[in-house]
Residue frames as qw, qx, qy, qz and C-alpha x, y, z in Angstrom:
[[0.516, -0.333, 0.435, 0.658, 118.66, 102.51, 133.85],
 [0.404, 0.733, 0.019, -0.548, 118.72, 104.56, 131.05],
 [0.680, 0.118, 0.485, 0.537, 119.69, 103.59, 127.03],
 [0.039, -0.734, -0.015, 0.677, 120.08, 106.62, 125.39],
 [0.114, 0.194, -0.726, -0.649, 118.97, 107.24, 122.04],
 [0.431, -0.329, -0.785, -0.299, 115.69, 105.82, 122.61],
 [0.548, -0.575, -0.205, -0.572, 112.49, 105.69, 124.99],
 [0.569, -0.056, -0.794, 0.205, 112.76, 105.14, 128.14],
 [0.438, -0.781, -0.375, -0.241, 110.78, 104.47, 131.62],
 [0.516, 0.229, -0.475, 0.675, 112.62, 106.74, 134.43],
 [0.254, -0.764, -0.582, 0.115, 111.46, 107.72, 137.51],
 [0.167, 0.831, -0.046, 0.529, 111.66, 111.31, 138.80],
 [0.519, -0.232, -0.548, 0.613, 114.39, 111.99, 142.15],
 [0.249, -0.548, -0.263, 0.754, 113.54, 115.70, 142.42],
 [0.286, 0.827, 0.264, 0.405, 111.83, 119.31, 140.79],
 [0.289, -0.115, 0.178, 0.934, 114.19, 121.91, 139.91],
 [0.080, 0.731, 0.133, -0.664, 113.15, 125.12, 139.00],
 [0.163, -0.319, 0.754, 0.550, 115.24, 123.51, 135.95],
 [0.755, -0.018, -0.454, -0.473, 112.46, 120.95, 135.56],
 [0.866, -0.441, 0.172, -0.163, 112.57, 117.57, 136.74],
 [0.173, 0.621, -0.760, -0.081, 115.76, 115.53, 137.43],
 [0.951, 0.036, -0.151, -0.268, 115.09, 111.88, 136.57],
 [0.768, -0.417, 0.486, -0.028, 117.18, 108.69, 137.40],
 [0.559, 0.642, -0.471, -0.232, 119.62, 107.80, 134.53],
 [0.957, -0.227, 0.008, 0.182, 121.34, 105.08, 136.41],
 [0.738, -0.252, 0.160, 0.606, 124.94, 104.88, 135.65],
 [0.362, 0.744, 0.259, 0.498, 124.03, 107.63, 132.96],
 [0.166, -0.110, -0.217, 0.956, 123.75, 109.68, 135.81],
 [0.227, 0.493, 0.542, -0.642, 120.95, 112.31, 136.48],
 [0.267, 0.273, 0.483, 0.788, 119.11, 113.37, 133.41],
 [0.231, 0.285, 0.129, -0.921, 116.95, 116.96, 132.93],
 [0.226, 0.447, 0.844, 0.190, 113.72, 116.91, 132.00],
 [0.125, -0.042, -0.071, 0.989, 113.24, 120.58, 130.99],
 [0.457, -0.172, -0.477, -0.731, 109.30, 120.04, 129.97],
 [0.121, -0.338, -0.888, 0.288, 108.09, 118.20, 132.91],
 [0.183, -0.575, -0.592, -0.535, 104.54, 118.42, 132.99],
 [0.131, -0.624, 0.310, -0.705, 103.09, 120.63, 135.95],
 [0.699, -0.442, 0.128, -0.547, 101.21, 117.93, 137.87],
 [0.742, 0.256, -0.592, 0.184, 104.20, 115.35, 137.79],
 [0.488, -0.784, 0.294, -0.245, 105.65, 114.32, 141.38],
 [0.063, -0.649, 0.740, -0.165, 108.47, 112.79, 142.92],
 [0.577, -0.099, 0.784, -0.208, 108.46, 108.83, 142.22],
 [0.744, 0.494, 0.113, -0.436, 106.54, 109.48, 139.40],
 [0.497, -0.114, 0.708, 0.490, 107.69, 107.14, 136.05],
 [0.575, 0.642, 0.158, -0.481, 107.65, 108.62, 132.83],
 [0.708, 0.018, 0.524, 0.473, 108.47, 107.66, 129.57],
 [0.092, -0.892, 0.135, 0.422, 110.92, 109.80, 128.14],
 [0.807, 0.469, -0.031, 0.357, 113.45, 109.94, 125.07],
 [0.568, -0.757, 0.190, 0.261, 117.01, 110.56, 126.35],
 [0.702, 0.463, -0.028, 0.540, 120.04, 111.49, 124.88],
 [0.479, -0.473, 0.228, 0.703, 123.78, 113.81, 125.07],
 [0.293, 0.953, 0.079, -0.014, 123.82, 117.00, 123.85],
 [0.595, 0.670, -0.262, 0.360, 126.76, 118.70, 121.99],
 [0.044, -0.627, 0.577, -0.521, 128.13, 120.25, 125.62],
 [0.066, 0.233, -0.863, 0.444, 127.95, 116.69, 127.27],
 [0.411, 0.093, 0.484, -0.766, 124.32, 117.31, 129.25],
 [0.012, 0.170, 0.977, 0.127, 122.14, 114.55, 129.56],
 [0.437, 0.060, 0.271, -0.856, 118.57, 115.60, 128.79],
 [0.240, 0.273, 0.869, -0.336, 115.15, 114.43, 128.56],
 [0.409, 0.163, -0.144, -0.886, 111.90, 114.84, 126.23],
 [0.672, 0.149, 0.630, -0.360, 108.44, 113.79, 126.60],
 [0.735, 0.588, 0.144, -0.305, 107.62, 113.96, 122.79],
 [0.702, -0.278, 0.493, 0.433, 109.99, 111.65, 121.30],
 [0.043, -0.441, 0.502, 0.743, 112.03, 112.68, 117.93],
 [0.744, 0.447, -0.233, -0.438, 110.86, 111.91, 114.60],
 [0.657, 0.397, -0.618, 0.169, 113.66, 109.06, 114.38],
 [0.615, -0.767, 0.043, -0.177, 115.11, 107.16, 117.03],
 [0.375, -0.633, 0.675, -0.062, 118.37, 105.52, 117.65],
 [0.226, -0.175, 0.922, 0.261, 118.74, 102.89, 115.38],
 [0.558, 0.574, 0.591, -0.097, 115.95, 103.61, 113.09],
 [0.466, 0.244, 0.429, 0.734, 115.90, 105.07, 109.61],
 [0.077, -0.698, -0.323, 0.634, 114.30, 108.41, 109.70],
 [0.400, 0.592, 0.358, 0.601, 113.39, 111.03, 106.13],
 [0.335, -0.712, -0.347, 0.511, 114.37, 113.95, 107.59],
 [0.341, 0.932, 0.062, 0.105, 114.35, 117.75, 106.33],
 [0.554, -0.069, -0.168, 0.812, 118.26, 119.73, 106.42],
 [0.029, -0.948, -0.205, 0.240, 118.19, 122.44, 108.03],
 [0.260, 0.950, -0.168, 0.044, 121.69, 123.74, 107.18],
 [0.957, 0.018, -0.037, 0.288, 125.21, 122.91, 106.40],
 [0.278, -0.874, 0.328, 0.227, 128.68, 124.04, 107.46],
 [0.330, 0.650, -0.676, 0.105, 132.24, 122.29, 106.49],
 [0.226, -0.304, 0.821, -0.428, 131.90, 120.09, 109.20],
 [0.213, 0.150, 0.962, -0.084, 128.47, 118.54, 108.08],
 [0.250, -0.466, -0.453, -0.718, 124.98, 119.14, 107.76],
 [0.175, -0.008, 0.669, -0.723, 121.91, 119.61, 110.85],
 [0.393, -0.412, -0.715, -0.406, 118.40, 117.76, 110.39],
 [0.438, -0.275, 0.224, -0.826, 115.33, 118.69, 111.77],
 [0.320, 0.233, -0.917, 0.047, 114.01, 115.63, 114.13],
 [0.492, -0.676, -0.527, -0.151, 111.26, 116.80, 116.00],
 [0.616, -0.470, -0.258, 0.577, 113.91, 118.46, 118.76],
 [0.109, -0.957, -0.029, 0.267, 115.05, 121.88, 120.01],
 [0.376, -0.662, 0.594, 0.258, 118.42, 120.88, 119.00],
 [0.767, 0.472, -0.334, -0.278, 118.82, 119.65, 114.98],
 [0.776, -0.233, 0.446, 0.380, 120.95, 116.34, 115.20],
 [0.180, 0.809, -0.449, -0.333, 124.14, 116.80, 113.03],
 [0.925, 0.315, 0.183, 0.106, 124.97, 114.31, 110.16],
 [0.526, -0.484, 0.522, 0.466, 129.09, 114.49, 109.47],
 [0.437, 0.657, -0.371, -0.490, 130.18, 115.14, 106.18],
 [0.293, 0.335, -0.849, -0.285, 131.74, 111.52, 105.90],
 [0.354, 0.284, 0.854, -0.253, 128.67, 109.69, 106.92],
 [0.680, 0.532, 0.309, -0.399, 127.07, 110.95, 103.39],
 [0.692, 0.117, 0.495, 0.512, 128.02, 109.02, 100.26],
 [0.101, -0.333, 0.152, 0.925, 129.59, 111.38, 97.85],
 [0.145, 0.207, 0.646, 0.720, 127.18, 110.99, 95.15],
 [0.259, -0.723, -0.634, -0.086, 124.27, 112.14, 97.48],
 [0.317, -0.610, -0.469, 0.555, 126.00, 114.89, 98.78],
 [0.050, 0.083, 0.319, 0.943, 125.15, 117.37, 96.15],
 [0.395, -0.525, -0.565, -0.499, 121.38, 117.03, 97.65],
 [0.501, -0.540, -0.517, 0.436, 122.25, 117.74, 100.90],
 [0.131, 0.340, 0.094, 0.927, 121.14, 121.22, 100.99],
 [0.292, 0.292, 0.609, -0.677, 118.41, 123.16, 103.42],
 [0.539, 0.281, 0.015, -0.794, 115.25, 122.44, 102.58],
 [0.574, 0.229, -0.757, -0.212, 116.04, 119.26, 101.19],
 [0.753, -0.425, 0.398, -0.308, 115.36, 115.75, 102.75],
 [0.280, 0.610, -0.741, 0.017, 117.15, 112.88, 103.37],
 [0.838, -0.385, -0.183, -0.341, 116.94, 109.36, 104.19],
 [0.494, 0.470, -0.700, 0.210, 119.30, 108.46, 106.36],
 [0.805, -0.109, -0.564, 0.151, 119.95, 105.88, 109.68],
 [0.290, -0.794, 0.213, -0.489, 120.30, 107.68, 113.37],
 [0.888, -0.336, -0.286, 0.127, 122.85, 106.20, 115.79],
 [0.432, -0.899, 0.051, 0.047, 125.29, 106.95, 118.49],
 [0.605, 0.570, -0.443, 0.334, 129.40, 107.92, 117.75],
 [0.700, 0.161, -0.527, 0.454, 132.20, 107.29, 119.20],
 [0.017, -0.296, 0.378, -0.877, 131.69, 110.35, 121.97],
 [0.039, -0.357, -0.861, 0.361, 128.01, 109.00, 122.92],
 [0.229, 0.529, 0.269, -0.771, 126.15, 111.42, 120.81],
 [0.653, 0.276, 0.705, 0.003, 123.61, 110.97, 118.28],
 [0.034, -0.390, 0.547, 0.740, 124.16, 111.35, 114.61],
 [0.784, 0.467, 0.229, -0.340, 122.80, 110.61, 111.36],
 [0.366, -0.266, 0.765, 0.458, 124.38, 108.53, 108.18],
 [0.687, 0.438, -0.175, -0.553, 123.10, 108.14, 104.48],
 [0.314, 0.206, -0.927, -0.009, 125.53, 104.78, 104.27],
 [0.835, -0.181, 0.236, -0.464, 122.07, 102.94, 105.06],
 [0.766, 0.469, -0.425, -0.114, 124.10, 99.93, 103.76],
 [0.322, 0.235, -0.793, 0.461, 126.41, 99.51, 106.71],
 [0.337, -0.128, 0.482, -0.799, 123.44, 99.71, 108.92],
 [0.823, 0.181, 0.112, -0.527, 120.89, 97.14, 107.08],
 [0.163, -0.225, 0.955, 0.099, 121.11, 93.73, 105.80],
 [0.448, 0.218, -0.540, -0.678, 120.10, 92.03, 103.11],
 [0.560, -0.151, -0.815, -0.011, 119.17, 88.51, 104.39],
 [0.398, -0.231, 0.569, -0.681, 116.27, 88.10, 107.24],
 [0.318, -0.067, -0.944, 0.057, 115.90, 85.13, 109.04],
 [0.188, 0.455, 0.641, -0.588, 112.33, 84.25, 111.55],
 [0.376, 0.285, -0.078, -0.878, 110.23, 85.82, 108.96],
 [0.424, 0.368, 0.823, 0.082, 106.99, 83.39, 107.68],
 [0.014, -0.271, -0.584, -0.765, 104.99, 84.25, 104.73],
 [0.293, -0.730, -0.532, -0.313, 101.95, 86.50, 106.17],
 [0.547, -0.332, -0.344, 0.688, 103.97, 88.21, 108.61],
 [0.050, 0.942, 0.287, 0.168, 102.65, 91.76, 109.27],
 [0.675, -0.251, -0.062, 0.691, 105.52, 94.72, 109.13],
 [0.111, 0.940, 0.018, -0.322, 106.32, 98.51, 108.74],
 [0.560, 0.324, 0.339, 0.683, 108.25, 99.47, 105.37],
 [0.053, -0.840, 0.022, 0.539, 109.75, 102.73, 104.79],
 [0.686, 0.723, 0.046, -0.069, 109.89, 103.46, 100.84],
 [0.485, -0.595, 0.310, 0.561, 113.32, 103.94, 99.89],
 [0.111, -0.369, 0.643, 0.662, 114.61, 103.45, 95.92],
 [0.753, 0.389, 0.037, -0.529, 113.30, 103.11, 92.67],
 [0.299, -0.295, 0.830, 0.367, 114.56, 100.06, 90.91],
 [0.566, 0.120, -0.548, -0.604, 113.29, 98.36, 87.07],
 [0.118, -0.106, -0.987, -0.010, 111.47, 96.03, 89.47],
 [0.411, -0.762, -0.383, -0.321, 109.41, 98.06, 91.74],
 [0.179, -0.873, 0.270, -0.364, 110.53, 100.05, 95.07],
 [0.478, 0.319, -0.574, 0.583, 113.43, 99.09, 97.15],
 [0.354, -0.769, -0.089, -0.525, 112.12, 99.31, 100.59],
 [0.140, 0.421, -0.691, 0.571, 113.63, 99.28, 104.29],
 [0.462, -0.524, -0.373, -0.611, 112.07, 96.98, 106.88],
 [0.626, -0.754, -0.196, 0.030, 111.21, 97.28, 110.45],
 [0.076, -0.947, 0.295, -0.102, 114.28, 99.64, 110.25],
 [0.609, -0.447, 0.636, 0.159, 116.72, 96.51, 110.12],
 [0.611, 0.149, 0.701, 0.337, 116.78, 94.69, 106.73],
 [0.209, 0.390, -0.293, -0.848, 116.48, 95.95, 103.06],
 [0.488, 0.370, 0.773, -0.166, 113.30, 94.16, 101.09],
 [0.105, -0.005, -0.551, -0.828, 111.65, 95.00, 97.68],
 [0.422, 0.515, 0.691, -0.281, 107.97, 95.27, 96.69],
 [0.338, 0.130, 0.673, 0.646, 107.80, 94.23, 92.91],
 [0.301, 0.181, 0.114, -0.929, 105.50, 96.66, 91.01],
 [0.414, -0.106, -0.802, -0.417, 103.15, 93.62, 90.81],
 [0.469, -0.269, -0.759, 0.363, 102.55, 94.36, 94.12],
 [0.005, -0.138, 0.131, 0.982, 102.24, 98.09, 93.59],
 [0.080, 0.601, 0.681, 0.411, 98.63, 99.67, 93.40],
 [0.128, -0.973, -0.193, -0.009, 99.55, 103.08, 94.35],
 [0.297, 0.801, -0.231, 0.465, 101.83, 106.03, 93.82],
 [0.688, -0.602, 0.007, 0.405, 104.89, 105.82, 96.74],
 [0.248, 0.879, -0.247, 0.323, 107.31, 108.25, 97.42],
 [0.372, 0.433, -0.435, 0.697, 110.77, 108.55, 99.00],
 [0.257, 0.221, -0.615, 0.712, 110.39, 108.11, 102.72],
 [0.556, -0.325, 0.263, -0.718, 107.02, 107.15, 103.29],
 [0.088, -0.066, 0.958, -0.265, 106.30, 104.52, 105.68],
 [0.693, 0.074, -0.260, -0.669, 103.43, 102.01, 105.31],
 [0.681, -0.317, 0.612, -0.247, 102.35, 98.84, 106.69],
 [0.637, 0.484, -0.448, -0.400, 103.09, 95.97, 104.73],
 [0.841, -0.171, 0.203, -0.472, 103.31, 92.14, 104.52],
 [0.337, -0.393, 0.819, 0.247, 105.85, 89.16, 104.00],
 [0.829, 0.196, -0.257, -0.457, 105.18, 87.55, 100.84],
 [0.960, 0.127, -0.223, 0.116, 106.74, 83.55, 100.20],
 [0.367, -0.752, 0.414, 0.358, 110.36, 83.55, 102.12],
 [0.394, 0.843, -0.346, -0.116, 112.82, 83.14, 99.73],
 [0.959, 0.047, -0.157, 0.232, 115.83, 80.56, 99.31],
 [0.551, 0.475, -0.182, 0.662, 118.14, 83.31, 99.40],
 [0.358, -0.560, -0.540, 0.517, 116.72, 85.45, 102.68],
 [0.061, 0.216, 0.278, 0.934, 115.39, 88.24, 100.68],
 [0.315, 0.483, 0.554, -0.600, 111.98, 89.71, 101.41],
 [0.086, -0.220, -0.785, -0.572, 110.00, 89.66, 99.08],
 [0.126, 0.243, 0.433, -0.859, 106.64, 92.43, 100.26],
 [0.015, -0.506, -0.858, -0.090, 103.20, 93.22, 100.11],
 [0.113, -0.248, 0.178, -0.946, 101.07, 96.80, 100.59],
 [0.607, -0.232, -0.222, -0.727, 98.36, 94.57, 100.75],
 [0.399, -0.412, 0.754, -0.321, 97.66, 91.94, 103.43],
 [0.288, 0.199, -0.766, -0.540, 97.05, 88.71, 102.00],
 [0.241, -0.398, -0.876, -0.123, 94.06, 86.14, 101.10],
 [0.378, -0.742, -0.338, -0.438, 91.26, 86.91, 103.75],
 [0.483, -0.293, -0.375, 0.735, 93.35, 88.51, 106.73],
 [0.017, 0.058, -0.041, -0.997, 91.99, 91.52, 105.08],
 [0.186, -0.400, -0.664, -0.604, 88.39, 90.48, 103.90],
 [0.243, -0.589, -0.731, 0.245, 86.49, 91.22, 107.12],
 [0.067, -0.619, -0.021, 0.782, 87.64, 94.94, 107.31],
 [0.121, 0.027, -0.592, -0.797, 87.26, 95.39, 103.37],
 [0.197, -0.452, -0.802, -0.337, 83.68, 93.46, 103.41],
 [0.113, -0.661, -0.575, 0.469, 82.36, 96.08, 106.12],
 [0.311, -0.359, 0.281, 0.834, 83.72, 98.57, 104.09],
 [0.095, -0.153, -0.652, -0.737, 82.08, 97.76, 100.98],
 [0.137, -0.570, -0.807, -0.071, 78.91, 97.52, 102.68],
 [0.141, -0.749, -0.176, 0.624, 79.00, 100.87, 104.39],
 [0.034, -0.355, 0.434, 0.828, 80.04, 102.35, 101.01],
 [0.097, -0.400, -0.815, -0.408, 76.74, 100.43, 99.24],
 [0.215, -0.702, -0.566, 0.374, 74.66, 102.06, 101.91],
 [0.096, -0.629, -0.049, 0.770, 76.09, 105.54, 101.36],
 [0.197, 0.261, -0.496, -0.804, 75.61, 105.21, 97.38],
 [0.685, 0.197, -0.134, -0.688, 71.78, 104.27, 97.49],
 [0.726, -0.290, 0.594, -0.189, 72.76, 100.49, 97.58],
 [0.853, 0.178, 0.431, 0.233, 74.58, 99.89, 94.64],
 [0.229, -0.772, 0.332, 0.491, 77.87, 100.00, 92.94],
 [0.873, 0.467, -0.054, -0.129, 78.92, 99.82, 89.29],
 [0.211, -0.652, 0.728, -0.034, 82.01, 97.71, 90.37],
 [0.960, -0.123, 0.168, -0.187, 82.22, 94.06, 89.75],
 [0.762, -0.383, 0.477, 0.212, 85.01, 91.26, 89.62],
 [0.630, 0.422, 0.378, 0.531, 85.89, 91.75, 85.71],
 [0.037, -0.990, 0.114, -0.079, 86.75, 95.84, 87.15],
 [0.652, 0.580, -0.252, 0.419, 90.01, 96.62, 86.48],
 [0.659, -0.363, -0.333, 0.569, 92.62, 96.59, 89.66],
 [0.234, 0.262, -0.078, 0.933, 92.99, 100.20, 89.00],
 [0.510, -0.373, -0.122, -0.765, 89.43, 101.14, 89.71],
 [0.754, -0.514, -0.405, -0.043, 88.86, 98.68, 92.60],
 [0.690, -0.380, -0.422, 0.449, 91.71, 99.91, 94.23],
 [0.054, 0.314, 0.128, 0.939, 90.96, 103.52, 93.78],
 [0.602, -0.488, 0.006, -0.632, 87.54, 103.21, 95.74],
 [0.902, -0.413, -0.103, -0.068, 88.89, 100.53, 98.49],
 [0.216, 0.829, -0.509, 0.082, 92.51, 100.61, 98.13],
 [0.736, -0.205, 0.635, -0.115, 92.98, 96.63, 97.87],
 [0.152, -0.308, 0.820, 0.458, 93.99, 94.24, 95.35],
 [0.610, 0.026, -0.606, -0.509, 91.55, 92.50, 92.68],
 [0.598, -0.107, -0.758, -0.238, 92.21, 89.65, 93.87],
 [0.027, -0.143, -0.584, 0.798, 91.03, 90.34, 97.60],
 [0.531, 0.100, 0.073, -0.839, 88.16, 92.92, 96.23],
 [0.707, 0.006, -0.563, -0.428, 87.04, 88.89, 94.77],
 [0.369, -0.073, -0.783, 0.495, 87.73, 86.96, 97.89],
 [0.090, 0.119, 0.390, -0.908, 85.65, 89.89, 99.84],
 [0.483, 0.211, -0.202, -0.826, 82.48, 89.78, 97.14],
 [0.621, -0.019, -0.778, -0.087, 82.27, 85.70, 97.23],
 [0.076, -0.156, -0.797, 0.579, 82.29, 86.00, 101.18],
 [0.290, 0.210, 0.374, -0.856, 79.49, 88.48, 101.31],
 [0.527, 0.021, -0.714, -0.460, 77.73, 86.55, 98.21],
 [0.510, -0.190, -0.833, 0.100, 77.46, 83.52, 100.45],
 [0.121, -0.305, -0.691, 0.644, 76.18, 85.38, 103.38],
 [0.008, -0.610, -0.646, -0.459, 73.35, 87.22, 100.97],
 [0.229, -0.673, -0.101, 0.696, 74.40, 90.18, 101.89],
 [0.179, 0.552, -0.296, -0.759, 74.89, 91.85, 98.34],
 [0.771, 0.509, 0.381, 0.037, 73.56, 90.26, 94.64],
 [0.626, -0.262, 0.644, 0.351, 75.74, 89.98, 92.07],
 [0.368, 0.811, 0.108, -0.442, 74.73, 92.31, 89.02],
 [0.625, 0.635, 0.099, 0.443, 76.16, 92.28, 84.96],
 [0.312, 0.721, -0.026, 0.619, 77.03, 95.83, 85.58],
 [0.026, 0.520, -0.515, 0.681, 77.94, 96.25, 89.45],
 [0.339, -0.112, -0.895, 0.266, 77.14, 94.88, 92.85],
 [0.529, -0.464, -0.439, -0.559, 73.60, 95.52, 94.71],
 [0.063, 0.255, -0.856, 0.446, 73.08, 95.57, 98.33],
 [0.440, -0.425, -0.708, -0.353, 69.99, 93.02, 99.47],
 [0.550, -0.590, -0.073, -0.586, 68.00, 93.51, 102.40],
 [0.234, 0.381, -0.886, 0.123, 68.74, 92.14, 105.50],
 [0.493, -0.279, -0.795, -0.216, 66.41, 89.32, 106.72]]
């Protein structure tokens, strides 16, 4: 059965000259106009589906930039009275309604511009976009523990630190105490649950926390001692700017990472930077 607006696995009933025609269930058939040459009858692929403007259910391996109920920074291509058209990864721009963008945002809807807005299906069964990310997210998430690993998509500046959207359902913040690199407007990054909250806020991380990260960072630093002759002029009283300019990790990690490999007399422990030792 197909869900439309999103990936799915579908087998193939028949090749068309068209392409292939896949099994929508109740959808009905759908077209797969790109079907690969060496595909056959039975076969299952996974496919993004959706309803075009004139009704017609089609098919594409290489799914959109956005899907169905994600959030999505997409370019405009151009705008009529009626709306605007983003570019999504498809032959076919998806169209964003003039009253799905708040007014103050809609002096930036212009080609060439991007936009961040929230991709789901109207009333006819065909997919759109919205800047009112607000009716689409929520501010309180339950199930979340402190260390929880997740995908953030940047969103606002605020006089704390970025505003940020996560796993494409909730709205979260990551304070700029948390901040050791430049973000922009619609880019996505992995990122980490700090303490939960009383209130069901999120409360984020770019960095993963304690030593969930130190194994991958402590190979790191060794392979980077190796390549500079076996010693760096880095040490635990460097400034978070400069450790996380040549590792791109917090202080207090880049210390967590330099105490492990201490103890395992792997590196020595220099005034002026850190020394790798032989190994035994």
């Amino acid at each position: 059965m197909a869900s439309l607006g999103t990936l799915n696995d579908l087998k193939i009933l028949s090749l068309e000259p068209a392409g292939a025609i896949l099994d929508g269930g109740p959808e009905g058939p759908i077209l797969l106009a790109q079907a690969p040459p060496d595909v056959a009858v039975g076969q299952v692929l996974r496919v993004f589906a959706y309803r075009e403007d004139e009704g017609r259910l089609v098919a594409f391996l290489r799914p959109p930039l956005a899907l169905g109920g994600e959030v999505g920074f997409l370019k405009v291509l151009s705008t009529n009275p009626a709306g605007s058209y983003l570019d999504w990864g498809l032959p076919n721009p998806l169209f964003m309604p003039w009253k799905e963008v708040k007014h103050e945002l809609r002096r930036f809807i212009k080609p060439g511009q991007k936009a961040l807005v929230f991709l789901f299906m109207d009333e006819k069964g065909h997919m759109a976009a919205s800047t009112r990310l607000a009716d689409f997210l929520v501010d309180e998430a339950e199930g979340f523990r402190e260390g929880d690993k997740v995908s953030l998509m940047i969103a606002d500046r605020t006089d704390l630190g970025f505003r940020v959207i996560v796993n494409h359902q909730y709205w979260g913040m990551v304070h700029d105490s948390d901040l050791f690199k430049k973000v922009s407007r619609g880019e996505t990054h992995e990122g980490w649950v700090k303490a939960p909250r009383p209130d069901l806020k999120l409360s984020l991380s770019l960095s993963a926390p304690g030593y969930a990260k130190v194994d991958a960072v402590a190979q790191a630093l060794l392979d980077t001692l190796k390549r500079r002759g076996g010693f760096l002029p880095l040490t635990d009283k460097s400034a978070p700017e400069q450790i996380y300019a040549a590792f791109g990790i917090s202080k207090k990690t880049f210390k967590l990472t330099l105490g492990a490999l201490y103890k395992q007399r792997r590196i020595a422990l220099e005034e002026s930077g850190i020394r790798l030792l032989e190994e035994p």
